[in-house]
N, C-alpha and C positions, 0 to 999 in steps of 0.2 A: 587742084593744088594752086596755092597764090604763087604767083610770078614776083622776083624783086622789082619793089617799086608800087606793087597794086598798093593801092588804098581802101580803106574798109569804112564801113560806119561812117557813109558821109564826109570821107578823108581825116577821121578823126589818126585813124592808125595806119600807117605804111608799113609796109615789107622790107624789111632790108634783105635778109638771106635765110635761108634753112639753113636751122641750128642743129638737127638730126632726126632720123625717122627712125620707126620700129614698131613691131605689130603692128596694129590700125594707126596709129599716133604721127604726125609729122608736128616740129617743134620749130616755129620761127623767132629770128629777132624784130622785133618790130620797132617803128617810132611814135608816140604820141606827139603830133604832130603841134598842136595847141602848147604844150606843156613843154616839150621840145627833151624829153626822156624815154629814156629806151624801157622797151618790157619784150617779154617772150610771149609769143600767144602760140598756145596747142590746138590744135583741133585733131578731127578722124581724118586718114588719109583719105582723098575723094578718088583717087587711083583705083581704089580699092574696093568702092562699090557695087561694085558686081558679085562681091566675097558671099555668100549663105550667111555669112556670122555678122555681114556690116551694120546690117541693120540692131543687133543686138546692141553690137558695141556701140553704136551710136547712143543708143535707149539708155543703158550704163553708164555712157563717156556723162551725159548730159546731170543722171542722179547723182554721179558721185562729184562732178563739178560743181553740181548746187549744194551739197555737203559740205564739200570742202571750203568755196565761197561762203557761206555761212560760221565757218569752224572761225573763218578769219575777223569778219565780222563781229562776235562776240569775244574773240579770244586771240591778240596780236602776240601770237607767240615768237617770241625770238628766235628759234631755230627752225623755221619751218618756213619758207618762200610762200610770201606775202603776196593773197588772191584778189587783184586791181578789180576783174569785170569779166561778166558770163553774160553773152550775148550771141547771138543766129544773124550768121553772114548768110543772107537766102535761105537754105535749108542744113547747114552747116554750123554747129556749134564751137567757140571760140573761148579759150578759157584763157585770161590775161591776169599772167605772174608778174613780181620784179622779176627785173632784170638785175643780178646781184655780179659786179666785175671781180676780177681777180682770180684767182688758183682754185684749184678742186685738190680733195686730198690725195688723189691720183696722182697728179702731178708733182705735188709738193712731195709726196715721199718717191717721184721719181727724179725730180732733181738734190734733193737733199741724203736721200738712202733716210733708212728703217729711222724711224721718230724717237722719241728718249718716251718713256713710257710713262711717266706723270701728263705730258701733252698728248700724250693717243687718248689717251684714257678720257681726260678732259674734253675731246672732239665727239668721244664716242657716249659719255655721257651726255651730254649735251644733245644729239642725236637722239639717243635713247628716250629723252624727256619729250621729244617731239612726234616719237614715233606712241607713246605712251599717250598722249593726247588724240591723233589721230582714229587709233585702234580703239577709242571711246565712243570713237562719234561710229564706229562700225568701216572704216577704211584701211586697206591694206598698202603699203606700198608698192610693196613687190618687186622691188629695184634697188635697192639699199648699198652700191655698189659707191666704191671708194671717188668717182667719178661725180656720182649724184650727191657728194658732201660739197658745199663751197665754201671756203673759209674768207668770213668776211670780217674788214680790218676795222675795228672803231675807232684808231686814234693811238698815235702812238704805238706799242708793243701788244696790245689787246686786239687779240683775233679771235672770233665765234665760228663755229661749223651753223652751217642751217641747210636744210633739207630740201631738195629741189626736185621737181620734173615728179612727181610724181603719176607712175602709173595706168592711169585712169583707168577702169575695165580690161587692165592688160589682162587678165588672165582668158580672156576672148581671143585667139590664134586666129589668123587666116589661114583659113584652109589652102589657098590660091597661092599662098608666101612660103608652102610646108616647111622648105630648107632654110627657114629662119625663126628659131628659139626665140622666145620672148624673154628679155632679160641678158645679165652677163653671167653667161655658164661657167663662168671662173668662180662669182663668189655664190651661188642660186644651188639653192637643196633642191634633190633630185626631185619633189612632189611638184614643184615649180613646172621643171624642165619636161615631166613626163606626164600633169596634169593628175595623180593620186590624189585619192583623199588626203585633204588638209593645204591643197595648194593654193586656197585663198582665205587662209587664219594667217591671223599675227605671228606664228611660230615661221613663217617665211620669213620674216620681217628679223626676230630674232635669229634665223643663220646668216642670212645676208649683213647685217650690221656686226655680228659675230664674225665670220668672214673680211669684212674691214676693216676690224682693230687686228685681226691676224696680218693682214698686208702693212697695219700701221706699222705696227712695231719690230717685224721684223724686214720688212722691205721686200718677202719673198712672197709670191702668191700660192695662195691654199692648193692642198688635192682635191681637182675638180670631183664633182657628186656623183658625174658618170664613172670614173676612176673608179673612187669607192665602190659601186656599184658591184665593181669587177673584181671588186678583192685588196685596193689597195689604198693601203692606211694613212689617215690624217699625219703628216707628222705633226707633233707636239709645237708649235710656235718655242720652248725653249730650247728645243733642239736646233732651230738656228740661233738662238742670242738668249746663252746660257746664264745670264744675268738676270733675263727676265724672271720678275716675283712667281712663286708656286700659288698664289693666289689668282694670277690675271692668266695664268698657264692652263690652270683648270679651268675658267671663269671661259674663256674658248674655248676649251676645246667641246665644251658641256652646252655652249650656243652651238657649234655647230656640229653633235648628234645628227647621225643620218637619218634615224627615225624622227617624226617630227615632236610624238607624245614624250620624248625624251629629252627635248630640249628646256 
């Protein structure tokens, strides 16, 4: 694990702080030290290497890094966090994102309450185009949590959602971490959370982002997958905010299907 302050690549990039960990994945801020701009760099936890499964995820983290790097490279999509540089700190692979400032839609609908529904809709399309690109190139995100949207400002009154931190190999667990789920078991269908067939198709990707227009617009968070599980029911998103259209009413609650061939 890099310390704050290490530098990498020659001191091209320093550490400032871990930005967050989970399954094999730890997420830092870093500096380009030359260019004097911040970015995030991922790698696999090195904690963790002693895991059965490290070496997998490693193998994974690196193909779908060069994926991704590549996706960016021919195709600058606007909602999708823009891939700098894939490079090996000794024997450790290093995947360098922007670094995008400002609110996540987590936050936003937790200082604001539940979004007016022409604006969720707009974040969550916008999302959607990006996760619709990805799932082309054969990548899942598997995280699609209201937290992983950032909304970034262009000027003025024009704000974009774009798609961050993606995944890498998440769906590779430690075995050594049992008591800790990959992903947020608030908005994540249960094939996710319990490894079923279909836990790494795009139908994750669709309840997850399903799941965040439900937190958008009504400000309430979903019934978790394990719930359901046991018997108890989605409420309808206009069951709290009875104004909401019978079109984006169904349009949720049909993303987030417990079954996944259902969605």
């Amino acid at each position: 694990m890099f310390r704050d302050g290490h530098e990498l690549q020659g001191g091209r990039y320093r550490i400032e702080r871990i930005l967050g960990r989970g399954g094999f994945g730890i997420t830092y801020k870093a500096l380009h030290t030359e260019f004097n701009t911040h970015f995030v760099l991922k790698t696999p936890d090195p904690t963790l290497q002693n895991d059965p499964q490290y070496t997998s995820y490693v193998r994974k983290f690196r193909r779908e890094g060069r994926l991704l790097a590549q996706l960016c490279q021919r195709c600058r999509h606007p909602h999708i966090v823009w891939v700098n540089d894939l490079f090996d700190e000794g024997n450790t692979p290093c995947l360098v994102m922007e670094f995008i400032p400002g609110e996540n839609l987590f936050h936003l609908v937790r200082s604001r309450g539940k979004l007016p529904e022409a604006e969720a809709v707009q974040y969550i399309r916008q999302v959607a185009s990006a996760l619709d690109v990805v799932h082309r190139e054969g990548i899942v995100h598997r995280d699609v949590h209201p937290g992983n949207i950032m909304l970034r400002s262009n000027g003025g009154n024009s704000v974009s959602a774009v798609l961050i931190d993606f995944g890498l190999a998440g769906e590779i667990v430690p075995i050594s971490v049992s008591s800790k789920l990959f992903g947020n078991t608030t908005f994540a269908p249960y094939e996710l959370l319990n490894k079923r067939p279909g836990y790494n198709e795009p139908t994750v990707d669709i309840y997850t982002l399903a799941a965040s227009l439900y937190y958008a617009v009504t400000g309430q968070y979903p019934t978790k997958a394990y719930d359901r599980r046991d018997g108890e029911e989605l409420i309808p998103p206009q069951r709290h905010v009875a104004s909401l259209s019978n079109g984006l009413n169904r349009a949720i609650i049909a993303g987030m299907e417990f079954e996944a061939n259902q969605r």
